[in-house]
N, CA, C and O of each residue as an XYZ file, in Angstrom:
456
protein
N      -5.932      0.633      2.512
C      -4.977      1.355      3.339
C      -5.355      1.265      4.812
O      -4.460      1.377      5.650
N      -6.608      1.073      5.181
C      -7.114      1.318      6.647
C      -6.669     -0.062      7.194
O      -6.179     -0.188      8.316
N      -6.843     -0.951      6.452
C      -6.446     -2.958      7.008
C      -5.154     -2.411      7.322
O      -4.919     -2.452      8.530
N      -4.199     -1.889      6.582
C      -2.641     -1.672      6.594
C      -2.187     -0.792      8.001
O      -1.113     -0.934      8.587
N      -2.890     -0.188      8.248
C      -3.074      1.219      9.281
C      -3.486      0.395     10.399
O      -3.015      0.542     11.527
N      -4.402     -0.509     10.086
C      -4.447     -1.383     11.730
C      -3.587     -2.721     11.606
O      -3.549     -3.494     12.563
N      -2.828     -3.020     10.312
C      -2.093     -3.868     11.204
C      -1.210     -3.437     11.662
O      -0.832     -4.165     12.580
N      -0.413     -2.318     11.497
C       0.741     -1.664     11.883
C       0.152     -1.431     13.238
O       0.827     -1.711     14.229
N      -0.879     -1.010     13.344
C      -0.607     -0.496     14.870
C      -0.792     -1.461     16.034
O      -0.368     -1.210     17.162
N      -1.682     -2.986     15.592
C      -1.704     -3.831     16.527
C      -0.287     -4.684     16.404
O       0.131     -5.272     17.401
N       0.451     -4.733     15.127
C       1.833     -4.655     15.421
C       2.862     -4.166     16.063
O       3.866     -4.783     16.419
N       2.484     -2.454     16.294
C       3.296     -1.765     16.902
C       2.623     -2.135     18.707
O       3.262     -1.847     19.719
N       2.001     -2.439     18.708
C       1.371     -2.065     20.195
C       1.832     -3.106     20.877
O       2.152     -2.903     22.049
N       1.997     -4.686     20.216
C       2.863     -5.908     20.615
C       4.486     -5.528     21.254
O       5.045     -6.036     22.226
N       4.908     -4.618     20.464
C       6.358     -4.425     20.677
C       7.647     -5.570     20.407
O       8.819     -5.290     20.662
N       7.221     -6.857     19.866
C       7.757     -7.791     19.648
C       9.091     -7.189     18.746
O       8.991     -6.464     17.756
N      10.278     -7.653     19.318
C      11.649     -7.507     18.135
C      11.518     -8.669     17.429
O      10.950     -9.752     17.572
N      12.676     -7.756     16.087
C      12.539     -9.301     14.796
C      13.604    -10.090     15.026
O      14.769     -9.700     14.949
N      13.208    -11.363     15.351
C      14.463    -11.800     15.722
C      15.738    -12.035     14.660
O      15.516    -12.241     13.467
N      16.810    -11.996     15.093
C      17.858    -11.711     14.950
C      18.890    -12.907     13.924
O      20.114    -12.845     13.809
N      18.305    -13.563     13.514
C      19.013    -15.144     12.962
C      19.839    -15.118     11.969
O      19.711    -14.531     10.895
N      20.957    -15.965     12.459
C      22.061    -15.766     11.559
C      21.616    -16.399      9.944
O      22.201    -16.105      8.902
N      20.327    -17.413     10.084
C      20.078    -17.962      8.867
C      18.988    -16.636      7.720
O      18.487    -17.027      6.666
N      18.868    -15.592      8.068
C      17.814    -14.563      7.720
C      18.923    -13.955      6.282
O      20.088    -13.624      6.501
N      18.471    -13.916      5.260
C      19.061    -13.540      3.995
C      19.453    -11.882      4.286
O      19.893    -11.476      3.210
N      19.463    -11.446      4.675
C      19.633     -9.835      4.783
C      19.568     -9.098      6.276
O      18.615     -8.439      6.692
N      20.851     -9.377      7.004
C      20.644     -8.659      8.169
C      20.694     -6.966      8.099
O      20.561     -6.221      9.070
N      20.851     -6.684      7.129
C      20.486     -4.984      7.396
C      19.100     -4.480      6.989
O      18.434     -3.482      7.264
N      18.918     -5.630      6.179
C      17.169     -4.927      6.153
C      16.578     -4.995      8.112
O      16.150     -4.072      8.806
N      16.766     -6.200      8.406
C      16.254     -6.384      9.613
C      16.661     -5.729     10.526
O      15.857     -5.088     11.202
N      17.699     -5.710     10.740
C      18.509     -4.143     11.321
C      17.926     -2.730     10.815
O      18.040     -1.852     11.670
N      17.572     -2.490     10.103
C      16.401     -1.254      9.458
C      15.338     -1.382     10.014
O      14.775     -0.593     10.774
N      15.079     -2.191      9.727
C      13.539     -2.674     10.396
C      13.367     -2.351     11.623
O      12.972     -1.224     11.922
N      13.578     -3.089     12.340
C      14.150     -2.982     14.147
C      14.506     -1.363     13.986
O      13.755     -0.652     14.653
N      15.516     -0.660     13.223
C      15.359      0.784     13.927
C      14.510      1.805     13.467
O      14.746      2.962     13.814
N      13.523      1.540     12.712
C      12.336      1.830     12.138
C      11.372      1.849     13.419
O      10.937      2.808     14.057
N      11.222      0.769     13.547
C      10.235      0.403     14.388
C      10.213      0.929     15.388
O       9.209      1.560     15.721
N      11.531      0.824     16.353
C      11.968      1.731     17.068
C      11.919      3.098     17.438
O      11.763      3.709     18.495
N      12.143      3.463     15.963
C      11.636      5.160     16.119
C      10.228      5.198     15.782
O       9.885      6.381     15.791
N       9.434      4.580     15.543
C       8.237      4.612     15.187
C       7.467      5.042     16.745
O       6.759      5.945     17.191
N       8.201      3.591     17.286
C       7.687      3.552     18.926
C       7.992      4.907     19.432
O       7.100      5.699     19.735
N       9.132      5.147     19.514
C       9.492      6.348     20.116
C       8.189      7.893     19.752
O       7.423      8.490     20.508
N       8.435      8.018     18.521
C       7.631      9.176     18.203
C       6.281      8.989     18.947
O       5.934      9.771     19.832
N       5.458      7.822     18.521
C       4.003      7.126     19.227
C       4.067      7.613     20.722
O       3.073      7.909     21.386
N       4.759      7.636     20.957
C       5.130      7.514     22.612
C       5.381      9.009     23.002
O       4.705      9.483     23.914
N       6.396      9.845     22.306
C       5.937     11.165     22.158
C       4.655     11.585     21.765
O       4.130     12.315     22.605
N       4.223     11.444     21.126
C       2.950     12.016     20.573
C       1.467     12.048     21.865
O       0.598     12.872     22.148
N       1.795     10.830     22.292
C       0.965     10.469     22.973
C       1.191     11.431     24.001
O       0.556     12.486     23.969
N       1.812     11.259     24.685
C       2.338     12.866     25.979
C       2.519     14.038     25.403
O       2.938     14.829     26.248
N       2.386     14.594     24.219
C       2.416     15.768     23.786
C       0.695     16.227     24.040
O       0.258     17.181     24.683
N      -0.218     14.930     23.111
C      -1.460     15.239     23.303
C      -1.922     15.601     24.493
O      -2.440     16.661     24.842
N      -1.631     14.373     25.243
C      -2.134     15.081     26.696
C      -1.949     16.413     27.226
O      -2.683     17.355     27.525
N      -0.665     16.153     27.237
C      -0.565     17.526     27.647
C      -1.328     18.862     26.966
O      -1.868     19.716     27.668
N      -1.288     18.933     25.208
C      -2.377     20.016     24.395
C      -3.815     19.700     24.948
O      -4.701     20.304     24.343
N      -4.268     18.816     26.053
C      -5.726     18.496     26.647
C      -5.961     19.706     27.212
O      -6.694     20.674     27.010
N      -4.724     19.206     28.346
C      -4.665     20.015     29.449
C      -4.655     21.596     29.435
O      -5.399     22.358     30.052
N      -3.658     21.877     28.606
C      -3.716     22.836     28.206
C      -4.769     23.964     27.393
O      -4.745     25.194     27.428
N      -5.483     23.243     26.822
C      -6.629     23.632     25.598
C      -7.756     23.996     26.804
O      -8.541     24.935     26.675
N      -7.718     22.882     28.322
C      -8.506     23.282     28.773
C      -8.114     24.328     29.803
O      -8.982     24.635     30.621
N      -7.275     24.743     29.855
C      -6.185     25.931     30.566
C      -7.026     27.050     30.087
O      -7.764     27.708     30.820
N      -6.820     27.296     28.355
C      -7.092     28.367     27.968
C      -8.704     28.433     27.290
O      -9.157     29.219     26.458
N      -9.282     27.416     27.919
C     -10.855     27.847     27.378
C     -11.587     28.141     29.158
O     -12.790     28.346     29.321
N     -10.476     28.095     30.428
C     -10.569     28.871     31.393
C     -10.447     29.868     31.460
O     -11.382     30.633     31.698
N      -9.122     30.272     31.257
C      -8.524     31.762     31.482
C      -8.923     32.215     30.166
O      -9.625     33.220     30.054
N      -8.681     31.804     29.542
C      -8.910     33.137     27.947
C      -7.226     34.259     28.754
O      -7.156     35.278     29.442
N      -6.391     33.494     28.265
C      -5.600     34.590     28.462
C      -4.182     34.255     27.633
O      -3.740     33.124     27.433
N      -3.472     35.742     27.123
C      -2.550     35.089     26.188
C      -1.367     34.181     26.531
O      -0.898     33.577     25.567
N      -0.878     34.000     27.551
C      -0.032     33.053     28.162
C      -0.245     31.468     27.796
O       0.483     30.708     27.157
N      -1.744     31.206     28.555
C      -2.252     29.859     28.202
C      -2.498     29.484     26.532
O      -2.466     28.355     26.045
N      -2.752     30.781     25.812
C      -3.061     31.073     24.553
C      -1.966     30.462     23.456
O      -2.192     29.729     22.493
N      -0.774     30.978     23.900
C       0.484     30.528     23.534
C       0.812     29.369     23.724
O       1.299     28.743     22.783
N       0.642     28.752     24.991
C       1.270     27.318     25.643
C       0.499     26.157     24.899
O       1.013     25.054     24.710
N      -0.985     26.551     24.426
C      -1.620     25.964     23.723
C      -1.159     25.528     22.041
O      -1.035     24.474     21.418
N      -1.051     26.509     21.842
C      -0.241     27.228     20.191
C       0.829     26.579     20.157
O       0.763     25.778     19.224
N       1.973     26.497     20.799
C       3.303     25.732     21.636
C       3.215     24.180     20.933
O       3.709     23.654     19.935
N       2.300     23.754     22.033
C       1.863     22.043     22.170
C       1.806     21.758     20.937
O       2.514     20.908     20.395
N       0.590     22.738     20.146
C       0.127     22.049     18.742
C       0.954     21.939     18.027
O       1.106     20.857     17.460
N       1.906     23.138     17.747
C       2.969     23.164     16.804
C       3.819     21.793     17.148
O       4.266     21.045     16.278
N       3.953     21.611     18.441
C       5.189     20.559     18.819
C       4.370     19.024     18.047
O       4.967     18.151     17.418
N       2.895     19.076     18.342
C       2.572     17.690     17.680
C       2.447     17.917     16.606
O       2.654     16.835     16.056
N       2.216     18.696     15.802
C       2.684     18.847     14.241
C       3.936     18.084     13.866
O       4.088     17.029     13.250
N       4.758     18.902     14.405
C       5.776     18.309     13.671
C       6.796     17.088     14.534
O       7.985     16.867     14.303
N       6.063     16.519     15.401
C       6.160     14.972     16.209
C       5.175     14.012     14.899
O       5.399     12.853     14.551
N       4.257     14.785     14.462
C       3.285     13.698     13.456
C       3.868     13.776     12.350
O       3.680     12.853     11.558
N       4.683     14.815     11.991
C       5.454     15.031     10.548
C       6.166     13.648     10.219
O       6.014     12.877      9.272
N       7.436     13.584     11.926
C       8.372     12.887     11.886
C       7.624     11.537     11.665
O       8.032     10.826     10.746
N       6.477     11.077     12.484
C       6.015      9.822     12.525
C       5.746      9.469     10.954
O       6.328      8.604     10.301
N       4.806     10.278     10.548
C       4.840      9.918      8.805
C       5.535      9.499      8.059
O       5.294      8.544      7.321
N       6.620     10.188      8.113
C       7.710      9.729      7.687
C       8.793      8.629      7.576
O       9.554      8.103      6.764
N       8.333      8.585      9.138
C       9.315      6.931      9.504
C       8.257      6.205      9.020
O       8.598      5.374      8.178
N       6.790      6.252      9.339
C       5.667      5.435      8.365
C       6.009      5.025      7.314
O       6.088      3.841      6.986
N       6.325      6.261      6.473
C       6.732      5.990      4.642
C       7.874      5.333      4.610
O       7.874      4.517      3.689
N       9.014      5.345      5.332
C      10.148      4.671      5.217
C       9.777      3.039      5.622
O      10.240      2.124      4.941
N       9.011      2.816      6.646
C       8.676      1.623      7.487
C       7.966      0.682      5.690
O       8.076     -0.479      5.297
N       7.343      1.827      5.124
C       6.221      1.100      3.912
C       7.241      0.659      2.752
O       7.097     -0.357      2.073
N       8.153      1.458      2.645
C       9.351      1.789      1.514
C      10.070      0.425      1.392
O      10.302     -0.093      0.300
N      10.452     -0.197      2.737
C      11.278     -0.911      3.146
C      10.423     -2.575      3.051
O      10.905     -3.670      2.758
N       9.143     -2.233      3.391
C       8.522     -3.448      2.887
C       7.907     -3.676      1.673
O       7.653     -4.780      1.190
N       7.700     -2.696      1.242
C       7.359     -2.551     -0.401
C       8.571     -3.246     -1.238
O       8.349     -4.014     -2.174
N       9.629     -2.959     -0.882
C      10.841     -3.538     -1.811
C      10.819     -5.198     -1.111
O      10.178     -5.931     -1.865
N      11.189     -5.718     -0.259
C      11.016     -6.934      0.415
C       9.881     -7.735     -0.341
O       9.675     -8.913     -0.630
N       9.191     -6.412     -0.538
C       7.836     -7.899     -1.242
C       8.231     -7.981     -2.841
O       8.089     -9.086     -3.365
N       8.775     -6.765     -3.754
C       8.529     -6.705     -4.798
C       9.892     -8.016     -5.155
O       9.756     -8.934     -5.964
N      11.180     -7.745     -4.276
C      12.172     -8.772     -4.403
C      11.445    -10.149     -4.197
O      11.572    -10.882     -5.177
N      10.559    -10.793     -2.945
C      10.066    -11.691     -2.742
C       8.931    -12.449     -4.410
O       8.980    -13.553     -4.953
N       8.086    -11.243     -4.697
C       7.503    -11.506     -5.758
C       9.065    -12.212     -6.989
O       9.238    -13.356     -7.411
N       9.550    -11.483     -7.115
C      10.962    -11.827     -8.378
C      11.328    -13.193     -8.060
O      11.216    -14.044     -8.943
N      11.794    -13.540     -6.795
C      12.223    -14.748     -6.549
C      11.339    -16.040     -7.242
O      11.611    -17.071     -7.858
N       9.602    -15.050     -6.555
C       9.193    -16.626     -6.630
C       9.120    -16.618     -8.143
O       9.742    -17.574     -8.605
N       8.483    -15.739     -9.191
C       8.617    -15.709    -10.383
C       9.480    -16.730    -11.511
O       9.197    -17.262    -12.585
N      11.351    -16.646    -10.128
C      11.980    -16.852    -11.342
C      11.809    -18.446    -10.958
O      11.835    -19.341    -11.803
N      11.672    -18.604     -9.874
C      10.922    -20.050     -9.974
C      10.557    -21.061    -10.235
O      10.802    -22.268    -10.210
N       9.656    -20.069    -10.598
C       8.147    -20.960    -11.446
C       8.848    -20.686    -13.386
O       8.276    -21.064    -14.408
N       9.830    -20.135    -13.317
C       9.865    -20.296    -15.088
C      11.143    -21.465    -15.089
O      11.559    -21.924    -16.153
C-alpha cells in the first residue's frame, strides 16, 4: 500500500492531464479520471492551506492560552478533518476506478490467451 501511496502522490505532484484521444476505448472512464484527479488536486491544495494556517494558529494559542485562539484552533482542525475525509474518499473512488480498469484489462488478456 505505501509503493501505491507514493506513486499517487509523485503522480499527483506532476499534474500531467490524460490525454484526451479519440482512439482511447472508454472516454468516460478518462473523463472520471481527469475529474478525480482534479478534485484530488483541489482538496491537496486545500489541505495544505488549512494546515498552515492550524500552525499558525496552534502557535496563537500555546501564546495566549486564551479561549478565542482556543476555538480558532478547534475551528482549523475540525475544517482539516473533514477536508481529509473528502480527500479519502476521492482516494477510494480514484482506487475503485482503477481497480475495475485492471480487473477488465486482466479479462481481456485472459480471453486471449484461451
Amino acid at each position: 500500500m505505501t509503493i501505491f501511496s507514493c506513486f499517487i502522490l509523485i503522480f499527483f505532484k506532476t499534474k500531467k492531464k490524460i490525454p484526451n484521444d479519440s482512439n482511447t476505448e472508454d472516454p468516460i472512464i478518462n473523463k472520471n479520471l481527469q475529474e478525480i484527479i482534479n478534485t484530488i488536486e483541489e482538496f491537496s491544495d486545500e489541505q495544505r492551506k488549512i494546515v498552515e494556517k492550524f500552525k499558525l494558529e496552534m502557535e496563537n494559542f500555546t501564546r495566549e492560552r486564551t479561549l478565542e485562539s482556543c476555538l480558532q484552533s478547534l475551528n482549523l482542525s475540525m475544517q482539516l478533518a473533514n477536508t481529509r475525509e473528502k480527500l479519502l474518499l476521492a482516494y477510494k473512488e480514484y482506487c475503485t476506478l482503477l481497480e475495475n480498469e485492471l480487473r477488465k484489462k486482466l479479462m481481456e488478456e485472459k480471453r486471449k490467451k484461451i
